[in-house]
Phi, psi and omega in degrees: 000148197250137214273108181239152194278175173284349190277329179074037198228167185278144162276151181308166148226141182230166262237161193274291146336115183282155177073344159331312165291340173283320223263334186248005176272336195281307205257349206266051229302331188281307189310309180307339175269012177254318178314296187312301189294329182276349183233356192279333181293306162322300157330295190292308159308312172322306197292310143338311187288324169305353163106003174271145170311176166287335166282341177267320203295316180285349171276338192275332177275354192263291174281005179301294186325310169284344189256005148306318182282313179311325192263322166073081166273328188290322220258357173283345195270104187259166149276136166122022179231004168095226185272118174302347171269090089284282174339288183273353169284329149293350181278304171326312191274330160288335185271330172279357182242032166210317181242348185290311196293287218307314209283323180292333180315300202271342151244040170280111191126331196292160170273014175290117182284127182306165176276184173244126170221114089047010171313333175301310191290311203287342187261336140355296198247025187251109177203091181262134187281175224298336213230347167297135153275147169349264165359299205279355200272320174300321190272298211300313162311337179277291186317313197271015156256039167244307203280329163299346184288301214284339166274313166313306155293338129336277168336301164303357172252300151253081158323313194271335155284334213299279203331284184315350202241355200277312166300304191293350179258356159246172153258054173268351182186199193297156205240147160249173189263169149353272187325274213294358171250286198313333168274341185289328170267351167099345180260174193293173136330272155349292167311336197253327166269332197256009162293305191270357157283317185279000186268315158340296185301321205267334162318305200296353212249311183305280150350319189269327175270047141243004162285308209280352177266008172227043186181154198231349168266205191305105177289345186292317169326290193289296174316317201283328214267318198295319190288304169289352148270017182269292216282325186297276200324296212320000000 
């Protein structure tokens, strides 16, 4: 039977467990692409915010990447060390100031195929302010495909509303007021304030399941910390 929300829309499913998606990436070709698909863009900014072009930076996430599937770098990933984005943003960073020139030489030529990775867009979407570091740059990219996994899931639960109610839950553009999200739906004001508290509740709810499965502390922990790389940009 399928589990609904308060909202009165089916709930996502998201893994039982913290740390579950790492832990299931080691053996697991669909967890590791899901892994894969939450970090290479954060990487890929990093890698940019360091002063590399755009042709290096993809080579560089590219081969960071072939040589994690080759080397099984998942399988280095123990519990009791915290966040999987720390982790791999040192295995990245150790692999470009130790092993990438080596690593690329010998297989330059090889038959290993690149990921389809999205790069026109992700450079698109690459605008780090005047005083971000790499690093910080890295947790804010992460932190906003967390906050977009979970306005999907969102979505996927009140399809027929999300649209309307998608302003009132960022501070990405113009805001509509009350009256004008409530005509749009045919409901009271009223009605229109207690959709978007509750819509509210279950984003933040939403946010915690797309953490916790890649963290071993306080998923509560992770957001706030995710949340302060938004309010640092902002």
């Amino acid at each position: 039977m399928t589990r609904e929300t308060s909202l009165g829309g089916p709930a996502a499913a998201f893994p039982e467990t913290a740390w579950s998606t790492v832990l299931r990436a080691k053996d697991d070709g669909t967890a590791l692409g899901r892994l894969i698909e939450r970090s290479w863009k954060p990487l890929y900014f990093f890698a940019r915010r360091q002063g590399a072009d755009v042709e290096t930076a993809k080579d560089r996430v590219q081969a960071f990447f072939a040589h994690l599937l080759e080397v099984r770098l998942m399988d280095r990933v123990v519990q009791g060390r915290g966040r999987f984005r720390s982790f791999l943003l040192a295995a990245f960073d150790h692999f470009l100031a130790n092993d990438y020139r080596l690593w690329t030489a010998e297989k330059r030529g090889g038959t290993a195929r690149p990921l389809s990775l999205d790069f026109a867009q992700a450079e698109t979407q690459y605008l780090p302010s005047g005083d971000e570091s790499p690093e910080d740059l890295y947790r804010r990219a992460w932190a906003s495909d967390v906050l977009r996994a979970a306005l999907e899931a969102l979505r996927a639960e009140i399809p027929d509303r999300f649209d309307l109610i998608r302003a009132h839950l960022l501070a990405d553009g113009p805001r509509p007021t009350y009256r004008e999200s409530a005509r749009g739906l045919g409901v009271s004001e009223f009605e229109i304030a207690n959709l978007l508290h509750r819509a509210r509740v279950r984003l933040g709810e939403l946010i915690v399941l797309q953490v916790r499965d890649t963290v071993e502390d306080d998923p509560q922990d992770e957001v706030r910390d995710l949340l302060q790389a938004f309010r640092r940009n902002s």
